[in-house]
N, C-alpha and C positions, 0 to 999 in steps of 0.2 A: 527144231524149236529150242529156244534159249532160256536158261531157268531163272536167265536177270530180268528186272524190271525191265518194259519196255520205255525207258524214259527217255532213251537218244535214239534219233537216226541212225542207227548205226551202218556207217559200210563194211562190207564184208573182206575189205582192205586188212590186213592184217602182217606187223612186222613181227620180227623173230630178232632183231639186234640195232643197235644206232653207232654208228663214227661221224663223229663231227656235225658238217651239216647235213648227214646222209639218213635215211632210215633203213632197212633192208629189210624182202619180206624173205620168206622161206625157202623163195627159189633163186633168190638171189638177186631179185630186181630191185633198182637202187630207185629212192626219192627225195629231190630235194626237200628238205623241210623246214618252210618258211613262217611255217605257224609253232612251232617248237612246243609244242602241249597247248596254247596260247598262253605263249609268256613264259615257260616256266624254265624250259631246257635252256638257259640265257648263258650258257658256254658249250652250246655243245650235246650231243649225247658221248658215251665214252670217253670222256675227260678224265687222263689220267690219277689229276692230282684227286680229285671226288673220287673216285676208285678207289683210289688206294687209301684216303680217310675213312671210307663207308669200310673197307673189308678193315683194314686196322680195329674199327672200332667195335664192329660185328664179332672181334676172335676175342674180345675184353667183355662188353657188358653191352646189352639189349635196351634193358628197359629198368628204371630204379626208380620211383615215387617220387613226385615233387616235394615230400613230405623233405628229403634229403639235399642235400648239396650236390649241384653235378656241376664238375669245376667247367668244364668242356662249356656249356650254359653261360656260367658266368662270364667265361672270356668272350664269349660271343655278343652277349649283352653292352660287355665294355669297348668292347672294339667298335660296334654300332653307334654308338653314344657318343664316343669320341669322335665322328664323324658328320655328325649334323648335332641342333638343338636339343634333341632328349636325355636325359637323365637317365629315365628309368624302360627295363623292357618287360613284357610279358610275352613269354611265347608261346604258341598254338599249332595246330597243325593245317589250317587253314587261311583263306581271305575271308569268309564270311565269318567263321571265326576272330577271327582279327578285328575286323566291324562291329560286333557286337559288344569286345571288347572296350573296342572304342567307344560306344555308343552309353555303355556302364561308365566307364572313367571317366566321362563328362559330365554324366547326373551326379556320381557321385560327388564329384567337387564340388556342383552348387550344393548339396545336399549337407558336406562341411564346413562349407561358408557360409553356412546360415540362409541358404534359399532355396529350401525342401520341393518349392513349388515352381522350381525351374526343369522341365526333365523332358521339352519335347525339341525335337531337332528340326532342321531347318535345310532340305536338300535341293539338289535342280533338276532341271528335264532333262533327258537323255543320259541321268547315271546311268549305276549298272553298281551295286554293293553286296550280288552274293543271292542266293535259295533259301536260306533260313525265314522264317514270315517275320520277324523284325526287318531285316536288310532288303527284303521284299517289299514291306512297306515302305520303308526310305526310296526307294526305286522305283515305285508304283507305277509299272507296267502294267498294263490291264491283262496282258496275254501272261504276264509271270503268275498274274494273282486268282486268276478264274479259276474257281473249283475248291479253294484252298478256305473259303470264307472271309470273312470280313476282313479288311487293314489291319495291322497290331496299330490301336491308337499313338499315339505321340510322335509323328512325322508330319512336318508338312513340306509343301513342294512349291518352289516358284520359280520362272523362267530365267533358263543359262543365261548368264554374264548381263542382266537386269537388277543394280543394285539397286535402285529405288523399288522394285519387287520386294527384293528381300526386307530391306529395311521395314517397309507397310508388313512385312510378315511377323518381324518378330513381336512377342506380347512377352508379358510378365512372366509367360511360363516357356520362356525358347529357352534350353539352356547350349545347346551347340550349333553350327553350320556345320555338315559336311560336304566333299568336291572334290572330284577326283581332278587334280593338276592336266592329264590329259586325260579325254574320256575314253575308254577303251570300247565294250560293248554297245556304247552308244553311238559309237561310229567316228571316233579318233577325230573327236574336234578338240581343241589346245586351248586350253584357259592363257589368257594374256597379264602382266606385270601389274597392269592398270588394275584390272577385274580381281585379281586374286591381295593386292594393295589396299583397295576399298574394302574386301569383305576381313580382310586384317584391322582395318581403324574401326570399321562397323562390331566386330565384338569387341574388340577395346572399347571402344563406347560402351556399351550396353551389358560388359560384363560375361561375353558369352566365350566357349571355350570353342577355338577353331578346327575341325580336324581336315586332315589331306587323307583320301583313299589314295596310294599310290601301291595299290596290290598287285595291279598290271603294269603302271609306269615308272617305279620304281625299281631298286637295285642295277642301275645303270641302262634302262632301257633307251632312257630322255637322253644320251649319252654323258651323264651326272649320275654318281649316286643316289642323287635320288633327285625326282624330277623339280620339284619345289626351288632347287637350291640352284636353278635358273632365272629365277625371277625374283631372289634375293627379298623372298617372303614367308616366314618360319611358323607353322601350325603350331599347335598347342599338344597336340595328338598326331598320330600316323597311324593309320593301318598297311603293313606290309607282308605279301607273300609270297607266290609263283617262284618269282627268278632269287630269293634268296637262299632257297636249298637248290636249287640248281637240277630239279630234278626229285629229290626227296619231298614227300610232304611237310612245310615246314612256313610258320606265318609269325608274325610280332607284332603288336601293340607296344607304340613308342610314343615315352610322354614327358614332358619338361617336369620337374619337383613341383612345380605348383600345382600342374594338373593332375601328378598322381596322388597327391596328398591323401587323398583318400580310399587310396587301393589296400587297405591294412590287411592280418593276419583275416583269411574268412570270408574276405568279400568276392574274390573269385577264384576260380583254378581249371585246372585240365589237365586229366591223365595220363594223356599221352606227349601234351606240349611240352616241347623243349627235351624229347628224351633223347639219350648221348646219343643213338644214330644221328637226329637229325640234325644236333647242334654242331655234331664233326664235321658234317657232308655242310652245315652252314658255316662253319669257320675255313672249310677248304675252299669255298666259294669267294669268302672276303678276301682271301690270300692271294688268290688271281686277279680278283678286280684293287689288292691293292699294291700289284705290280706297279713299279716307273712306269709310266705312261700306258701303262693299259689304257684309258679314258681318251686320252690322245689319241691313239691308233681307231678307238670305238668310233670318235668322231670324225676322225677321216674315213672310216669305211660306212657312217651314217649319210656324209656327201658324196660318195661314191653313190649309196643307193639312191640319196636325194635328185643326183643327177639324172638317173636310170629313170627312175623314173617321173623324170619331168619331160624326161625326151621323149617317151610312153606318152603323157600326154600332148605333147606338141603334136607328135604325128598322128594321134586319136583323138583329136577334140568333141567327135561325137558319140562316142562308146565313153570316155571319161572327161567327168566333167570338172572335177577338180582334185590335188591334192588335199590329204591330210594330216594330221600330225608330226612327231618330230623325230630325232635320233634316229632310233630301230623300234620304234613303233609310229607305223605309217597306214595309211591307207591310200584306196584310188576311191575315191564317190564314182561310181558308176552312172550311166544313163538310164534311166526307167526302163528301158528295152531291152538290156542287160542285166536280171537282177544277179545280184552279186554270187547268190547261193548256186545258179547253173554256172557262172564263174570260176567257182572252186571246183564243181564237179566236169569243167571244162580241162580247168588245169591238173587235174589230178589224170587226168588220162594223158598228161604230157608229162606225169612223172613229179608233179609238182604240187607241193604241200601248203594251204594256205586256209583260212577262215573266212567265213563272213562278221558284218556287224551292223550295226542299227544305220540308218538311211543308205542304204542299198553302197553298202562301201564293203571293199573287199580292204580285207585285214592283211599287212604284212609285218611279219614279224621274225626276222630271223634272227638266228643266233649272234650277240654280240664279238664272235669272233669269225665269223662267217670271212671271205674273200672275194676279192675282184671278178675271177673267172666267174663263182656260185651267182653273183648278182648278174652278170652277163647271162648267165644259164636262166636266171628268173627271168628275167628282160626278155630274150626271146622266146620262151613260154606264153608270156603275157601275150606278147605281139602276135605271136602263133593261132591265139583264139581271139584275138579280137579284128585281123584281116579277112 
């Protein structure tokens, strides 16, 4: 018997080391791993250069108050910023952390623009923002929330890519939209140019502050740094985690000067965000991803997979019924007769590492540096259990 909570499924699967796209258990048997933590391992396990920043930083200093200046922090903040619309960063150690974040920095700025009685959000169906009962209620799963008691008030909810929904939603007191660019947990459907364009002129209208969840499709998953900056339409906020420590616990709230106006001395913090472990292992992360053509190469080995597995579909048209999202975060929608979750537990006895997600879609996520052979290896895996 185990003295943890019993809150996961857990298999009795268990690794002792990681290379590459590999996991290893104890006795030496290798698996591919195509769900990377989901989302987080986005170079890799063993990745040199993360190595050698975590133990560098590990023989210097642990852990120092945010009370202080941690330069390591600061260059991580400016190097983020300098790469999309934010300004300013907060860091955390989580995604739902990060959400929350978000969710404060948008009240707060109607709060100093003089519209105290702006402070509820405005989400869609089939998110996914996190376990905290704030981002739970932005979510509102009935299955997340049972037991837990009532909604945290000020979220509402209205149907994916339905702007005249949303618009009929907001009242005097919306003060943000959030939306994840592509949905991760909800089952890797992709928000389009069109859809994410309207709910940009829609808070511009109305005054409301936009944010992007990109905590799972973010840090180059969409094969962009950040998935947003595909569709050449700029949030007001971000929440980011998973793939930007690469492995470390490590998340940010990212926000343009107007909408953090009102993050001042006192209004929020976090103990352990942003301490020098996890800002090294998150500045050895951008160092890689801002290799020459890193992005290049992402995107040709994201159409390699896209390939793979549309050939998967071709010759399975009745085991899957459609793809889903984009880059290296993908899914297969399965057929009802397939549910996804015997799917995983199908491929995992072929050695093979993967997730499920919302509307019976199996989740694929490999490592953004993953290769041709590895995707061939997924590919007939897949085919493996669905002949």
């Amino acid at each position: 018997m185990t003295a943890l909570m019993s809150t996961y499924a857990r298999s009795e699967l268990a690794f002792e080391r990681g290379r590459g796209s590999f996991l290893y258990t104890a006795d030496g048997k290798a698996y591919l791993d195509y769900a990377t933590g989901i989302a987080v391992n986005a170079l890799g396990h063993g990745h040199p250069h993360l190595q050698a920043a975590l133990k560098a930083q590990a023989d210097k200093l642990w852990h120092v108050s945010n009370l202080y200046t941690i330069p390591e922090g600061e260059r991580l903040a400016q190097r983020l910023t300098e790469r999309c619309f934010a300004d300013k960063v907060f860091f955390t150690n989580s995604g739902a952390e990060a959400l929350e974040g978000s969710f404060k920095t948008a009240r707060r700025y109607q709060f100093v623009t003089g519209n105290p009685q702006r402070w509820r959000v405005i989400s869609v169906t089939g998110a996914f923002h996190g376990r905290t009962l704030a981002t739970l209620s932005a979510t509102n799963n009935p299955k997340h929330l049972e037991g837990f008691g009532p909604r945290v008030d000020g979220f509402d909810q209205v149907p994916f890519g339905n702007t005249n929904a949303l618009r009929t939603a907001i009242t005097e007191e919306t003060a943000a939209v959030v939306i994840e660019p592509i949905q991760g947990e909800g089952g890797l459907t992709a928000t389009d140019k069109s859809y994410l364009e309207a709910l940009r002129a829609a808070c511009d209208e109305y005054g409301l502050m936009l944010i992007f969840d990109e905590v799972q499709c973010g840090m180059g998953r969409s094969g962009k740094l950040f998935a947003h900056q595909w569709f050449d339409v700029e949030p007001d906020i971000m929440a980011l985690a998973k793939g930007i420590g690469g492995g470390f616990p490590l998340g940010a709230v990212m926000a343009s000067e107007r909408a953090a106006q009102g993050m001042t001395p006192g209004t929020h913090g976090s103990t352990y965000g942003g301490n020098p472990l996890a800002v090294a292992v998150g500045n050895a992360v951008l160092d890689v991803m801002s290799e020459p053509g890193f992005f290049d190469q992402v995107q040709t080995r994201a159409s390699n997979l896209e390939s793979a597995l549309s050939e998967l579909h071709a010759r399975h048209p009745n085991k899957i019924q459609a793809l889903r999202g984009m880059g290296m975060i993908r899914g297969l929608r399965l057929d009802d007769s397939l549910p996804a979750v015997e799917a995983v537990q199908a491929l995992r006895q072929q050695q093979v590492l993967t997730v499920p997600a919302g509307d019976n879609v199996l989740r694929v996520l490999p490592p953004l540096n993953t290769n041709s052979d590895e995707i061939a290896l997924f590919s007939r895996a897949v085919t493996s259990i669905l002949n």
